[in-house]
DRENVEXPA-150893 format. One record per residue: x, y, z of N, C-alpha, C in turn. Coordinates in steps of 0.05 Angstrom, whole numbers, plus 5000, padded with zeros to 4 digits. Each point is the difference from the previous one (the first is absolute). Layout:
BEGIN
XYZXYZXYZ ...
//
This chain:
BEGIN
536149444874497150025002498949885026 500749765005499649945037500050135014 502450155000500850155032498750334992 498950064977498750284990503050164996 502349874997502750174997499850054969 498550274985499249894971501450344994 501449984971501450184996497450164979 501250254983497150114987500849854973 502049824990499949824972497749825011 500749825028497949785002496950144997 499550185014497350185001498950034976 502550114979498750064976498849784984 501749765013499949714976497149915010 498750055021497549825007497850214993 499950275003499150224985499149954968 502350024988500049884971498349804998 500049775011498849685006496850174999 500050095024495950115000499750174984 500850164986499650074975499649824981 501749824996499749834971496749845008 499749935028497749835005498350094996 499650235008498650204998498450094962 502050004987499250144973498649644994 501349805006499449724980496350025021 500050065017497250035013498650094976 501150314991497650124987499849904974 502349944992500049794970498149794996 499949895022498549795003497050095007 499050185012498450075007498350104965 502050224975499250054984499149784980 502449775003499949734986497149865000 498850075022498149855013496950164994 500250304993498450124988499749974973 502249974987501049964975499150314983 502349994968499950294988496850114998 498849864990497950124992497349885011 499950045030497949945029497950264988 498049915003497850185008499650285010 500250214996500150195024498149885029 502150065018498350015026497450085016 497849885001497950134998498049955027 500050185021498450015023497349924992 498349885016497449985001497850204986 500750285009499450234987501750144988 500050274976501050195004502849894975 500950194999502550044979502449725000 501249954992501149725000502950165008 501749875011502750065015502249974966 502050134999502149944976501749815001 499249864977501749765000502849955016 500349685009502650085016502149974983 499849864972501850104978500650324995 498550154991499850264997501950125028 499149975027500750165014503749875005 500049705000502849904999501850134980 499950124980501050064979501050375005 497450115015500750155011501950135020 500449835018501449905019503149994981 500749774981502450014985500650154987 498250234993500750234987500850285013 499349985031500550215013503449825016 500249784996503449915002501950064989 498750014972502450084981501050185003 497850295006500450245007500950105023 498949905019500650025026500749745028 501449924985500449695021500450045026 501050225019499750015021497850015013 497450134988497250005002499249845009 500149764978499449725002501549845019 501949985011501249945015498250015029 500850325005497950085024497749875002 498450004985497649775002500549755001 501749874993500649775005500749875031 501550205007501149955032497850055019 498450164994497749955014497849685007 502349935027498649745002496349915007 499050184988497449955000498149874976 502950134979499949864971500449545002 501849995002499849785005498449785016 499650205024497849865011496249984988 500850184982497750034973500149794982 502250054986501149724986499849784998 501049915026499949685011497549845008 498450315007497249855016498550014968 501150124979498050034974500949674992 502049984999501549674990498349765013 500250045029497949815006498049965011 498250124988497349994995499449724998 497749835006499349764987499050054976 500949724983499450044971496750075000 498949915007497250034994499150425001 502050125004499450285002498950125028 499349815018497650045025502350235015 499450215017500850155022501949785014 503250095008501349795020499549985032 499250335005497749985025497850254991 499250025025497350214993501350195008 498850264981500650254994502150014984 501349824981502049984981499450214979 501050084990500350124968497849764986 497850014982498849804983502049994975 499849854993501449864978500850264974 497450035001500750144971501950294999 500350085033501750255002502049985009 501549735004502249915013502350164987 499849824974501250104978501050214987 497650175002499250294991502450135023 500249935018502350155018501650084999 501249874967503750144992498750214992 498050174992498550304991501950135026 499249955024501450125025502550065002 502549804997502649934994500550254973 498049964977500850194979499350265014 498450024999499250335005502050135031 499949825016502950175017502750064987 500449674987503150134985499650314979 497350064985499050174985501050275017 499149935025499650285013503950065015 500749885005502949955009501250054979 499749974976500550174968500150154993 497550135003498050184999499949894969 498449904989500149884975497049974987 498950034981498149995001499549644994 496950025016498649824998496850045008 498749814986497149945006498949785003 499649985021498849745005496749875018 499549785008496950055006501549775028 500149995019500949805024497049965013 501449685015497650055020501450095030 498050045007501150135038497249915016 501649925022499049955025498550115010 496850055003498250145012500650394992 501149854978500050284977502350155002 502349865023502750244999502049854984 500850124989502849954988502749945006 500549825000503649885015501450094973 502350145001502050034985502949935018 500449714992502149925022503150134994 500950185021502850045018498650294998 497850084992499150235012497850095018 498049854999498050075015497249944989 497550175012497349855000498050234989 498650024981497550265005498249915018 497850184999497349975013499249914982 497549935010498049814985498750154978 500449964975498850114980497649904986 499649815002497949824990498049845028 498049914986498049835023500949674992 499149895018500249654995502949925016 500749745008502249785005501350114983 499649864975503150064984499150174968 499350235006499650104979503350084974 498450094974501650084988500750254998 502450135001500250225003501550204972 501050164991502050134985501050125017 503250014982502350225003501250074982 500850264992501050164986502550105015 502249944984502150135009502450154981 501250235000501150084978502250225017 502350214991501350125006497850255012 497950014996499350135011497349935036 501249774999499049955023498949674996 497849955024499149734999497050065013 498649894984496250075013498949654999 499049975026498249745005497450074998 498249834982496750075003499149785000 497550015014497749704993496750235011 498949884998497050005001498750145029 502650035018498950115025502150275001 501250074980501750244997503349874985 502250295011501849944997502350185008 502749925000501850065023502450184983 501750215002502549994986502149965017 501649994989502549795018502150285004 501050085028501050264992502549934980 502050205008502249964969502149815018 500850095020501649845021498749774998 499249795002498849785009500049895030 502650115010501449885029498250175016 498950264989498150125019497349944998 498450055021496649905004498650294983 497849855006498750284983496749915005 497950184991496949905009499849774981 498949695005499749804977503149865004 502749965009501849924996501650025033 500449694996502350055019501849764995 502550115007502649864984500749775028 501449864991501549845017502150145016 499349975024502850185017502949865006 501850084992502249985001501350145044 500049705013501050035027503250045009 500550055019503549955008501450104990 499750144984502650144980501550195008 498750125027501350195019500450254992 499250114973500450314988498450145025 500150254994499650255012496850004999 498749904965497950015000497349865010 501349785008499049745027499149784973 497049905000499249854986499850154966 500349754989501250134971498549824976 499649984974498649964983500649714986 499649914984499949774988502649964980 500350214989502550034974503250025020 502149924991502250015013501050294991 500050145035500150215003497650254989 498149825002497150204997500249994968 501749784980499050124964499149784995 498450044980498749624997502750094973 500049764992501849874987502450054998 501750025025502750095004500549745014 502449984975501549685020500849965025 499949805009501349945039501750124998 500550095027502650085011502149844993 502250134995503149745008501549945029 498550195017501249905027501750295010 501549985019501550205009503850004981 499550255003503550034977502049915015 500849744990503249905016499349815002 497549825011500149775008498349764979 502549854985499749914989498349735010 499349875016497749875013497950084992 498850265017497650114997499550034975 502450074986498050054959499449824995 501249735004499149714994497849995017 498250025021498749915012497050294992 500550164979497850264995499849954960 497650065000499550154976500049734983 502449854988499449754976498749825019 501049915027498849855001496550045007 499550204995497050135012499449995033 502250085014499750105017499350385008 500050095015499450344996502550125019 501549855008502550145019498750155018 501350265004498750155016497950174996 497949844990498450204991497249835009 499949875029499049875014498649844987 496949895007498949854987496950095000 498749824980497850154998497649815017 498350105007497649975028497549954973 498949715003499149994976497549975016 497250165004498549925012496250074983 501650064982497950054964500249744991 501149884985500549844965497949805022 497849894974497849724999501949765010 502150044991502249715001502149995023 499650135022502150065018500049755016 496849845007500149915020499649784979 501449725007501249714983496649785009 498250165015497749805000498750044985 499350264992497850114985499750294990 498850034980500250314997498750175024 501750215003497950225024500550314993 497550115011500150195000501750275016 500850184991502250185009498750125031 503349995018498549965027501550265006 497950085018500950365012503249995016 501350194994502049965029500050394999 498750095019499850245011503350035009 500450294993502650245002501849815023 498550015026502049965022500549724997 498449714994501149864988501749924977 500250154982502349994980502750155002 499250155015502950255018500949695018 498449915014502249715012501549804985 498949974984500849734980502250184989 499450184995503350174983502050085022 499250055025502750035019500849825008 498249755008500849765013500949774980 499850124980501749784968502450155002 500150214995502050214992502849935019 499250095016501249885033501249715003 498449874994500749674992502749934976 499850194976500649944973502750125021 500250275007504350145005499749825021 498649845020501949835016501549834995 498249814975501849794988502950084979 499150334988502050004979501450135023 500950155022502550045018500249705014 498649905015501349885015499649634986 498649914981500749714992499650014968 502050094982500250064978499949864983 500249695002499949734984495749985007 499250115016496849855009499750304978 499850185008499750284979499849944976 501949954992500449944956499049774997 499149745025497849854984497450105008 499150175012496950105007500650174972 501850154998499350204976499949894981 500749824986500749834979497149795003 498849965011497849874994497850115010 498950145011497749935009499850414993 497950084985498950154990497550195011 498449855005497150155009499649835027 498050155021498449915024497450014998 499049715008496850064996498850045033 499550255004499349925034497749805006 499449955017497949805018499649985021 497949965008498850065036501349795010 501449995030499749845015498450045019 499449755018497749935024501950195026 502549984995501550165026502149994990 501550405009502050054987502349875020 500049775012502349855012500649784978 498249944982500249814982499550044972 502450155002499850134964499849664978 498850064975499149814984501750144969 501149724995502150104964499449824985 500649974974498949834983500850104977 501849784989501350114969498049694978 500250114981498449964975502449894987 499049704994502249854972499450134979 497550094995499650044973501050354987 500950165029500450224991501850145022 502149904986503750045012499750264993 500550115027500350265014498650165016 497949855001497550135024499649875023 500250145021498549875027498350115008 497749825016497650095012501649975028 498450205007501050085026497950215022 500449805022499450325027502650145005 498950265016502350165006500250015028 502449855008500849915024501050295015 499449965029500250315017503750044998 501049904995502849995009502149954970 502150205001501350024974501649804992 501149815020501849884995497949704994 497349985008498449784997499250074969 500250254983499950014974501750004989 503349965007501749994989500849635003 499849965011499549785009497549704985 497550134992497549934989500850014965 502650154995500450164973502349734986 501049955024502449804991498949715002 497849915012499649754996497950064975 498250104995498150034977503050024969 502050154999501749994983502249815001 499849755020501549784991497349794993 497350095011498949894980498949964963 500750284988500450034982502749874986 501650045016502749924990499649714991 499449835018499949674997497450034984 498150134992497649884981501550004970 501550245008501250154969502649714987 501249905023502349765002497649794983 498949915015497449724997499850034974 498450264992499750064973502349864974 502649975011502350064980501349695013 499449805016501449815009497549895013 497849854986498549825026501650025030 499049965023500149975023499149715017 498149954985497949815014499549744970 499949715017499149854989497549984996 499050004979496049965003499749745014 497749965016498549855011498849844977 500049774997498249924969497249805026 500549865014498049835019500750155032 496849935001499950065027499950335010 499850035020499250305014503550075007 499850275000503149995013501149975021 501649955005500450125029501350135018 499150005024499450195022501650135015 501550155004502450115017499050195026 500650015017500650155023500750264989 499250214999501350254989500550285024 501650025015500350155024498950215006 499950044975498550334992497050025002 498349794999497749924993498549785016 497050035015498249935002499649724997 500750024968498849724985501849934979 499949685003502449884988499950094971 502950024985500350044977501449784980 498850144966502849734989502250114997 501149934981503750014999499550224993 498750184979500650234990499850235022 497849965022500550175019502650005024 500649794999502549985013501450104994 500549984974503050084979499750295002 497350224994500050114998500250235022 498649815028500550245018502449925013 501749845007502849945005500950234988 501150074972500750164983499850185013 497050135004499850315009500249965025 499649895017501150055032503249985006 500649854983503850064990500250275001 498950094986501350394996497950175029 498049925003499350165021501149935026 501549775001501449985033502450104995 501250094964503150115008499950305001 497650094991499850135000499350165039 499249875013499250065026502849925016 501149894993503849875004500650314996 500350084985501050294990499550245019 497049964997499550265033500049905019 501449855016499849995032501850205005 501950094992501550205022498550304991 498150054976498150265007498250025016 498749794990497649975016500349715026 501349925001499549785034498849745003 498050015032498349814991498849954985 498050164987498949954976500749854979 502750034980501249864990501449795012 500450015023500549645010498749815000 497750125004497449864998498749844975 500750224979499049974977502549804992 501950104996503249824986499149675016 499450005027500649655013497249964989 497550085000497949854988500849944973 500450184979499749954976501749764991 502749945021502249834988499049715005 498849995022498749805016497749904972 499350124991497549954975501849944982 501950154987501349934976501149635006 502150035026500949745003498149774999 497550075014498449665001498850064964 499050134988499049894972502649944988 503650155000501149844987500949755007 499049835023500849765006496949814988 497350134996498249894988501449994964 501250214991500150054974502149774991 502749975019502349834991498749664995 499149955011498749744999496749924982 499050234993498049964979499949894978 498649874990500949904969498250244987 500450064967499250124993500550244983 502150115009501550234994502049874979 499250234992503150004963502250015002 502049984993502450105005500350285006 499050204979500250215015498850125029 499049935008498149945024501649955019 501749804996502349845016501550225008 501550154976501950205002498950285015 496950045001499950205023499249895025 499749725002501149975036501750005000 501149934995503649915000500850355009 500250214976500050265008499650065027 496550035005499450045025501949925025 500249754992501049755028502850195012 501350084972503150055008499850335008 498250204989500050225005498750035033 498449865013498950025025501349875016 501749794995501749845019501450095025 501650354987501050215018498450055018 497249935002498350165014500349915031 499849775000500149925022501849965023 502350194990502350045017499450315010 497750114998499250285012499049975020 500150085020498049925031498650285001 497649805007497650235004498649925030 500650135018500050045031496550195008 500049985034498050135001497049964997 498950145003497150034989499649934965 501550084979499949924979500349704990 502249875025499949684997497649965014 498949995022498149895018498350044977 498750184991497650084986499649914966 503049985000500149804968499849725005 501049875023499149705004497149955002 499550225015497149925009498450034975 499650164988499450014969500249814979 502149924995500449794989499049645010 501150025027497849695014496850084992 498850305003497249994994499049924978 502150074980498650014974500649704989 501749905005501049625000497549915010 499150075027499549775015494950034994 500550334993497550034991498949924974 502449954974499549854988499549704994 501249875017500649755006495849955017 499750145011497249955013497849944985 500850284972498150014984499949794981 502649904992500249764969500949795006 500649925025501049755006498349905018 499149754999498749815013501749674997 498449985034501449705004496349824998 501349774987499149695004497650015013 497050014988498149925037500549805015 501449774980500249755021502649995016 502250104985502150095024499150135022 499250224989498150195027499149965023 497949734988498049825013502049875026 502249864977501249935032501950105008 500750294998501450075018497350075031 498450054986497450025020499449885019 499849644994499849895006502049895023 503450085001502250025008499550165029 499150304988499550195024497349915020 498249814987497649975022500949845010 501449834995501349735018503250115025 499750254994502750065015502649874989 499649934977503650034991500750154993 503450045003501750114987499049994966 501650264986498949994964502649864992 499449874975501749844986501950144991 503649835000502550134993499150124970 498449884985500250134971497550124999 499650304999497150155000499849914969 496950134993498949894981500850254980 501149944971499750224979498550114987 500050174990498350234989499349994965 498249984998499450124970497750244987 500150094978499050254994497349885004 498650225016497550085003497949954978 498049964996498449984973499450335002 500150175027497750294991502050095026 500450194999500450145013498950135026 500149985026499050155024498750245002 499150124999498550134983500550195034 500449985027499850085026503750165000 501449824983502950054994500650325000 500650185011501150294982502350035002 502250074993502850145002500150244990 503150215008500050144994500650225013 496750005031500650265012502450035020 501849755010501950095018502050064985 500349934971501950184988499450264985 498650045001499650335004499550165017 498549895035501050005019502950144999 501749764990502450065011501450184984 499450054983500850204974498850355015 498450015009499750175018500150075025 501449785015501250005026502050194998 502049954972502849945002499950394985 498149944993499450334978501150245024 499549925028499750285016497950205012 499650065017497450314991498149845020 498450155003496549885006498849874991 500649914969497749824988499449775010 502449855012499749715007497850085023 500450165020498550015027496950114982 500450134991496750054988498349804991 502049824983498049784990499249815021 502850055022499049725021498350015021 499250374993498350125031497249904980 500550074972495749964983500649645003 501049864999499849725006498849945028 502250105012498649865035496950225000 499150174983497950105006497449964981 500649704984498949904983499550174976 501650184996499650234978501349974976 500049984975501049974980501650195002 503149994995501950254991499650134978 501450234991500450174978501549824976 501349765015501849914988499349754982 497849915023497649774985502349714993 500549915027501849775006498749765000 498849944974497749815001501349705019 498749885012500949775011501250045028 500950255013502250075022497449955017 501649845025498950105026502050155025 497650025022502950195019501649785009 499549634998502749904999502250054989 499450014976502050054970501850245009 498450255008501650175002501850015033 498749805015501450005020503649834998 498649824984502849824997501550084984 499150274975503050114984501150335024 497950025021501650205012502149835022 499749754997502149885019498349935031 497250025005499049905028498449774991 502249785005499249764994498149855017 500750095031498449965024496250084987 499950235001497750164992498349784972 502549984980499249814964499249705014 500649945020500149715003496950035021 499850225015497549985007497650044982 499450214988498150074969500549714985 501149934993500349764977498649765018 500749965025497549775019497550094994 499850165012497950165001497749974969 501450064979498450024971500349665001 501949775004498349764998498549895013 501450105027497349865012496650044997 499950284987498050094983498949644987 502149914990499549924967500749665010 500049965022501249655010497749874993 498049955005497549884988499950014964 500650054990500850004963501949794994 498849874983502549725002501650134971 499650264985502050194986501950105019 499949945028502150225016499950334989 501850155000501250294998502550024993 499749924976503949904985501250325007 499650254996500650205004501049975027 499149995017500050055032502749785001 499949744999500649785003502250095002 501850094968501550104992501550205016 498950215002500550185023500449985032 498949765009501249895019502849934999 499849814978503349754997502550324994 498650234987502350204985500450135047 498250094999500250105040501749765022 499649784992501049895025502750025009 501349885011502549945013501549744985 503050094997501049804984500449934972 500149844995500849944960496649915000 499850034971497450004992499549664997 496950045006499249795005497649864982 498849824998498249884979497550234990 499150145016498950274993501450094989 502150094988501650104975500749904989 501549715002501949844981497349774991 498249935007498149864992497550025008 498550264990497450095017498849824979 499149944981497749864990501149725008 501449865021499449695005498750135031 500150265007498850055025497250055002 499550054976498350044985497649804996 501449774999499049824980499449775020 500949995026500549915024497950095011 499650265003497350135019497549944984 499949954983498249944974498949715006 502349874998498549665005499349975029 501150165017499149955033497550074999 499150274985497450054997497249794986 501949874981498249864981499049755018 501649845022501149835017497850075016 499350135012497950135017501050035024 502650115000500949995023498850315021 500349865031497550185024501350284992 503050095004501450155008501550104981 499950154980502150044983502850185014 503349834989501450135014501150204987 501150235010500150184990503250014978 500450284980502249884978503250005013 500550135031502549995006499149695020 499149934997499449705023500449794974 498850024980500749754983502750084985 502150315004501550044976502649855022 499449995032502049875016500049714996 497449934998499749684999501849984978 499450064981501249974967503250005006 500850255016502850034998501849705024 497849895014501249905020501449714989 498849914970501649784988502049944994 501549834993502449994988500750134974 501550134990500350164978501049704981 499649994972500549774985499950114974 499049834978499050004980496549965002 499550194978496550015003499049794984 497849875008498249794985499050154978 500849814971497950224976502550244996 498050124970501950155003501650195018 502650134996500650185017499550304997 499450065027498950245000502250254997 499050224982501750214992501850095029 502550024994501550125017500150365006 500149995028499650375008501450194987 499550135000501650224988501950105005 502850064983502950055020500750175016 500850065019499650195023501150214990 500350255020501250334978503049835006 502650224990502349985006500750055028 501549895013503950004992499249664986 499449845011501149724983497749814988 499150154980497849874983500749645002 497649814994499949715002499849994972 500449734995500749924968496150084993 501450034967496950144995497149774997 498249984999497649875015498949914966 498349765001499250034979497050015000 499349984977497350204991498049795017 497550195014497349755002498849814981 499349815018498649794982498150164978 500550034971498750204985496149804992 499650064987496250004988501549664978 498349835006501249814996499850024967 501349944985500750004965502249844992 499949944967501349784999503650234996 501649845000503250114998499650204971 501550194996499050214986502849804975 499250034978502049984975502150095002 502649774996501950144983499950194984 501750224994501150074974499949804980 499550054974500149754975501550114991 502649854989501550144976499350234986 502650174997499150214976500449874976 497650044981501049934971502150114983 500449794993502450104977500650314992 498450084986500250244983498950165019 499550115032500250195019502350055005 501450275005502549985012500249865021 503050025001500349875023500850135027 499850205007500250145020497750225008 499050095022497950274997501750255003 502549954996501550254985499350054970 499349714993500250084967496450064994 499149875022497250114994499050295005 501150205017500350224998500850144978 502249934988501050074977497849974975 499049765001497449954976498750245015 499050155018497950045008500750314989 501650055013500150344998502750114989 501849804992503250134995500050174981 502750074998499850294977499249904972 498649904987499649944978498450174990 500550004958498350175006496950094998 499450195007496250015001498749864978 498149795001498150014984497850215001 498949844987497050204994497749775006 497950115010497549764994498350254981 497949854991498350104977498350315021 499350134981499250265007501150205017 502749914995502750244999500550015023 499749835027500850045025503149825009 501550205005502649925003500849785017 499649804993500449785031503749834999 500350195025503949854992500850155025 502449965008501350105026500550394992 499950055030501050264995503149945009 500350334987503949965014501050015021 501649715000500750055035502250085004 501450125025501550135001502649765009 502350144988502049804997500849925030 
//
């Protein structure tokens, strides 16, 4: 599970696991209505059918048709229904605004029944509520709005001879196919699947209630990694951009994606999905094996595609659609080792709780702004598989993937040298650094030469040394006198002063654009020169490089002469500001000549230095390469106070021992582990086994099957 080396038994076993969580959700959810609740009753207008009644429904179209029910189940939009119905505050109030109100939360398994009804074709009647009057029938699709109001009540009739939605502003019939649209209906599209017929319907292989695929004939992997475990094999995935529940903040309404937009998302998935299953076949059968539906989402610029997987609903990612196939094949495998490890957590704690105090704070490579352990743990994990995976294409694709392979490793290695020394983590926790540590270790016997090394160091010192500006602060009174040092003409003290977390963040701070900059340097073509000709011509690009200037782009095309002039230039703008130009600053120390200097390896004590000279009232402020020499001109020692986080390890041939984490957000030492009690097993082998092993099915009350499915031997 560390290294994502996961066969289709392991797939199926954590599969099984969100299923069982999944059904004890709605158990609990019915538990909590209890048998004989009220009918559900809107403000106005007809009352919604009990969620007893419609639950029962639901267990009666299993008996008959359990694959039905199934299909609706894997639809991770359900769960994320579920979970947000569970916690609700007791007092009933909305958990944010525009929530579902209380009284129709409930009423929502009507929805759950009446799709499995129609995936049956079974009869049923029922009264749901819907969303500004349309109807979600989850793993199929959405009507039009049939009714007036937020959350009116609606009916559906469904029987062998079809399925009719009505409310008060009309009503819809569902054609017989379901996987096809029709006037009033449109299905969930099924992307990537690569048939002849392009984008494809909601039911596997266009039928509603036809079980998953088993995979391709012969390869006993792939059947394990399709169909039991609720994966779809080759039968791509579905583009979920209808269901109320897609997006994990809040309910929303179904968002347009016009023809030539969804013709992309299906070639450029499609395209993505046979790269991984020809050319990295272990990253393949865990994308297929977990992760189910795409929710798209805007980004600010398609240089900076945006992903986001949901704890509460294992198998969906939100997602933009990045210009480049291998950045979606790529975007596919860290979102599905994030599933992987939620689905682990689930079945083996990971994390010690915090019981006092705030948590704390880690350096996260990937990220802006400091994180706690769980983000560490978690994006370590997925940048594990996205740098082996970019390890894999350098000899297709080149620079690019050199680029990508020495940044990503460079990120994996410093969080797992934050992760090894953390308190906090469980044993099992332990065992996927440990994983990690030994599966990436090879890495750094790869040499990555060229423009791809120059441009990955430089990347990497930016994103170290721009975070360090923004969350780390030194001492005023240290400050004070190193100030006081420089107006008197001395030399700075053998031990500079150390760093601790910031109370707020720099708010002047940005990162980011020289590595996408450089992600499009390295791309080829005209784009780089286009974006760098609307820069020097104060023009926003097509590309919308928020934060770039024509320094930025001067120093990832390699005219450092040119970066070192623009970057004076924008501070000296800014030398009267006793904030300085941490950006610029930065961009100087990354342009100069030589090994990097206190502008990279310690911009906020340069920072913090120009700050008290200011406060000091001094005539002349000196500029940040004039005090980053003073700084460097001391004796190197031990630092007064704490010590300040160490740089970041350089690319390969001969990495330095690994660095440890920044001074984090000050908190008290996180808890031991406490003994397991007695009567817990004693292993989280055996707690898996309690969780999901072959035993056999129970039942919970109102006939819903809650127990493992069969896993394959």
């Amino acid at each position: 599970m560390a290294t994502g080396e996961v066969a289709g038994p392991d797939l199926a076993l954590l599969a099984s696991a969100q299923r069982s969580r999944l059904l004890l959700a709605l158990a609990a959810a019915q538990d909590r209505a209890g048998p004989a609740e009220p009918a559900a009753r809107p403000p106005a207008g007809a009352p919604a059918t009990r969620p007893a009644v419609a639950w029962a429904q639901l267990a009666a179209v299993q008996r008959a048709c359990p694959e039905a029910v199934e299909a609706v189940l894997r639809d991770p939009a359900v769960a994320a229904w579920a979970f947000r119905l569970l916690r609700r505050p007791a007092h009933g109030a909305s958990a944010t605004p525009g929530d579902v109100p209380p009284w129709a939360g409930p009423a929502l398994v009507g929805s759950l029944a009446a799709a499995a009804a129609v995936r049956a074709r079974a009869r049923c009647s029922l009264r749901v509520p819907a969303r500004r009057g349309r109807l979600w029938l989850p793993s199929l699709g959405l009507t039009g709005a049939v009714a007036r109001g937020e959350w009116p009540v609606v009916g559906v009739e469904c029987g062998p001879g079809g399925t009719v939605v009505y409310g008060d502003g009309g009503s819809v019939r569902l054609p017989d196919d379901p996987a096809q649209p029709a006037e009033g209906w449109s299905p969930l599209p099924r992307i990537g699947a690569g048939g002849p017929g392009g984008v494809g319907g909601p039911g596997e292989a266009g039928r509603p209630g036809a079980p998953g695929e088993a995979g391709r004939p012969g390869d006993p992997e792939e059947a394990g990694s399709a169909g039991r475990d609720g994966s779809e094999g080759d039968g791509g995935l579905v583009l979920d951009h209808l269901s109320p529940y897609r997006d994990f903040r809040s309910p929303s309404d179904p968002a347009d994606l016009p023809p030539p937009v969804l013709r992309a998302w299906d070639v450029r998935v499609g395209e993505a999905l046979e790269q991984l299953r020809h050319g990295h076949p272990a990253a393949y059968r865990m994308v297929s094996g977990t992760v189910r539906s795409l929710v798209p989402v805007d980004t600010p610029s398609p240089l900076r595609p945006i992903s986001v997987s949901v704890p509460d609903a294992y198998g969906v990612v939100m997602m933009s659609l990045p210009e480049d196939v291998s950045e979606v094949a790529a975007t596919l495998i860290h979102e599905a080792r994030h599933q992987l490890l939620t689905a682990v957590g689930d079945l083996a704690p990971l994390f010690v709780p915090v019981r006092e105090g705030p948590e704390r704070l880690y350096f996260a490579p990937w990220r802006e702004d400091p994180r706690p352990l769980r983000g560490l743990l978690y994006g370590a994990h997925a940048f594990a598989g996205v740098a082996e995976f970019w390890r894999e294409r350098r000899h297709p694709e080149g620079e690019r993937a050199e680029f990508e392979f020495a940044f990503h490793r460079w990120q994996v290695r410093t969080a797992l040298a934050a992760l090894r020394g953390a308190t906090g983590l469980t044993e099992a926790a332990g065992g996927v650094v440990a994983g990690l540590a030994e599966a990436s270790g090879e890495w750094w016997t790869d040499k990555v030469v060229g423009a791809p090394a120059r441009l990955a160091e430089l990347c990497c010192r930016d994103l170290w040394a721009t975070w360090r500006a923004a969350h780390l602060t030194v001492d005023d009174r240290a400050a004070e006198a190193l100030a006081r040092r420089w107006l008197a003409g001395r030399p700075p003290p053998a031990g500079l002063p150390g760093a601790t977390a910031a109370p707020a963040p720099r708010p002047a701070v940005r990162g980011g654009a020289r590595t996408w900059l450089s992600r499009l340097w390295l791309s080829g073509g005209r784009a780089f020169d286009r974006v760098r000709e609307g820069l020097l011509a104060g023009a926003d690009s097509p590309w919308r490089t928020a934060g770039a200037t024509p320094a930025d782009a001067a120093l990832v095309a390699g005219d450092t002469g040119e970066a070192l002039a623009r970057f004076r230039r924008t501070e000296q703008g800014r030398a009267a500001s006793p904030a300085g130009c941490p950006s610029a600053w930065i961009g100087l120390g990354l342009a100069g000549e030589g090994p990097p200097g206190a502008l990279v390896e310690r911009p906020e004590l340069v920072l913090a230095l120009h700050a008290a000279l200011a406060r000091g009232g001094a005539t002349a402020l000196p500029g940040p390469e004039e005090l980053a020499q003073w700084l460097a001109s001391g004796t190197t020692g031990e630092t007064e106070g704490p010590a300040p986080a160490a740089t970041p390890p350089p690319l390969p041939p001969t990495p330095p021992p690994l660095p440890p984490t920044p001074t984090p957000a000050p908190s008290p030492p996180s808890p031991q582990p406490s003994p397991r009690p007695p009567e817990q097993p004693a292993s989280e082998a055996q707690h898996v086994d309690v969780a999901v092993g072959a035993q056999r099915p129970g039942r919970v009350q109102r006939g819903l099957v809650l127990g493992p499915q069969h896993l394959p031997e």
